[in-house]
N, C-alpha and C positions, 0 to 999 in steps of 0.2 A: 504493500500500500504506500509505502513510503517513499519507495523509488519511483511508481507511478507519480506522484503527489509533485517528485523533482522534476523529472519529465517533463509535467505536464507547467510546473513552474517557467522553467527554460524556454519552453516553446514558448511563451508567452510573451518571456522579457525579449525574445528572438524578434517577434511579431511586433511587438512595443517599439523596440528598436529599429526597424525597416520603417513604421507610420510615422515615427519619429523623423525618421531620415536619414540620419547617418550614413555618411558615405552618400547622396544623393542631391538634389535641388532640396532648398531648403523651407521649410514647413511656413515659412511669411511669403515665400516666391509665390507657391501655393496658392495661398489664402488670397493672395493681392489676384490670381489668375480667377478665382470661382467671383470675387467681388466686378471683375472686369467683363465676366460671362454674366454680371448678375444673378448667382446662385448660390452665392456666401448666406449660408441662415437662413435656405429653402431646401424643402424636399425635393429633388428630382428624380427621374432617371435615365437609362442610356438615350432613349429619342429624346428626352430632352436637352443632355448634354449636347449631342449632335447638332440640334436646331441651336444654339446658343456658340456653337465653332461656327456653323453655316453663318452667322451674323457678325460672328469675330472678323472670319477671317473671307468675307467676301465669297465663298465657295460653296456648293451642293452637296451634301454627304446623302446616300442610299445605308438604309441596312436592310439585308436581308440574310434570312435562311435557309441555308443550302441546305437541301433535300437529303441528307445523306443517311437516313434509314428509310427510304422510300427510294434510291436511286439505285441502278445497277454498279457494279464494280467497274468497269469502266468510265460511268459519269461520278463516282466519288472519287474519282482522280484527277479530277480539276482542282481541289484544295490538295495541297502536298500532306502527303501521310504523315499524319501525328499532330498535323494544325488544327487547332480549335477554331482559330479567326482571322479571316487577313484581311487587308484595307491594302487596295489596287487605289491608283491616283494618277488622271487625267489632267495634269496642270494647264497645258493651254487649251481647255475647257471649264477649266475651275469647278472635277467631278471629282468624287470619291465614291467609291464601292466598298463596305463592309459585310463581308461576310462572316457568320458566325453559324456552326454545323446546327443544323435542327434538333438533333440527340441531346444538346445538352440541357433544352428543356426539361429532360425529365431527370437531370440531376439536383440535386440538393441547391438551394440557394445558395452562395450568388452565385454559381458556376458559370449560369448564359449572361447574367449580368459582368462579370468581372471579365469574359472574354472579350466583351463588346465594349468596356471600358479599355482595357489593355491596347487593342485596335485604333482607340478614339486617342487613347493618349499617345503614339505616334503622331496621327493628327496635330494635335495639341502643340507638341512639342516641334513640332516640324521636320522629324527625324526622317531625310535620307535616309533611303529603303534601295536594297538589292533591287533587279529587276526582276519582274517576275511573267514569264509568256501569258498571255490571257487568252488566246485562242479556246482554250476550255468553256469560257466565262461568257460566250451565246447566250439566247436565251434556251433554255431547258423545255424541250416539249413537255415533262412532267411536272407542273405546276410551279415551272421556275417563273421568276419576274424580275431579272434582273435588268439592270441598262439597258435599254438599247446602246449598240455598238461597247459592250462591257469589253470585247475581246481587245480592246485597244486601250483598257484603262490600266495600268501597269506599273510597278513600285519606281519611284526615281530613283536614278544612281546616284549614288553619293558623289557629296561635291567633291569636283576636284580632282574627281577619277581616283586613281590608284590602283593596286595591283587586286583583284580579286580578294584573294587572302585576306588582307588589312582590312577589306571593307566587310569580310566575313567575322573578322576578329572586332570591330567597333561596334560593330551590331548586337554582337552576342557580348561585348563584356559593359558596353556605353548606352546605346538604345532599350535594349532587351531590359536591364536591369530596372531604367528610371522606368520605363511602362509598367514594369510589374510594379515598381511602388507608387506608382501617379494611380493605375487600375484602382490600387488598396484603400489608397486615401479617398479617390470617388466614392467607393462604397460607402466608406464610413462617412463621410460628406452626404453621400446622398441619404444614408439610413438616421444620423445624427444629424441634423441641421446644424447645432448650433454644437458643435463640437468644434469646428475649425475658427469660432471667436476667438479673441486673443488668451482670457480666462481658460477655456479649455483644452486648445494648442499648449498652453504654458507647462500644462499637466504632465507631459511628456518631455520636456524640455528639461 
């Protein structure tokens, strides 16, 4: 019971320490970005975040849910094996396409919310994304509704170019990281409104 009890401590102070920020953008950068969305000490959630980037940052964001317990093994190989979510991006259109798999509706909360957050805070942040072929990304005879001309919306390369490698290495140790903690803090912003006040930021600090 005891070493559960530590465990379950740990994972906490782990958890506590990620919301917190450490090692990340910092918990006032944050707060100044949901006050700028208008959503500082409101309830929202992912279509709403969305609609409040669409007004930030001049652009169309889609979400939709790819079909993928209802699709053949062929058309679930339009999202790459093992993704939850991905957000394709049309800049000289000023589109976004967020896809998040259908399946995860039937997990436990937030699982479809935190994907569709993770997604949006690329978005957000403006992180240079690999490229990624869209040709997949038609519309679906099987109750798809994606873009029209989706097969052309596609992750931009990172600035600057570089070697493959390096942009595979800032994605995964630079990008990847702040989404999963920008994802976390929307939750908790979205399920606590008034958490991210200066009083209850402070908590954690």
């Amino acid at each position: 019971m005891r070493t559960s009890l530590t465990k379950a401590y740990r994972l906490l102070g782990k958890h506590l320490k990620e919301i917190a920020g450490f090692g990340g953008p910092s918990m006032d950068d944050f707060r100044l970005e949901l006050a700028e969305l208008n959503l500082l000490g409101r309830a929202f959630g992912p279509l709403d975040y969305a609609r409040a980037l669409e007004k930030h940052f001049c652009i169309r964001i889609e979400i939709e849910d790819f079909p993928d317990v209802r699709l053949e093994n062929a058309r679930r190989e339009a999202m790459r094996e093992g993704t939850l979510a991905e957000v394709f991006y049309a800049e000289e259109r000023g589109e976004a396409l967020v896809l998040v798999r259908e399946s995860l509706r039937m997990r436990p909360w937030p699982a479809y919310d935190l994907a569709l957050y993770h997604e949006l805070s690329h978005v957000a942040a403006r992180h240079p994304e690999r490229i990624k072929d869209g040709d997949g990304l038609g519309r679906l005879a099987n109750g798809g509704r994606f873009l029209a001309g989706a097969s052309k919306l596609v992750r931009p390369a990172t600035a600057g170019g570089g070697k493959r490698e390096d942009r595979e290495e800032l994605r995964e140790k630079v990008y990847e990281p702040e989404a999963k903690r920008r994802a976390r803090w929307l939750v908790l912003a979205s399920t606590y409104p008034n958490f991210f006040e200066k009083d209850g930021a402070n908590r954690l600090s």
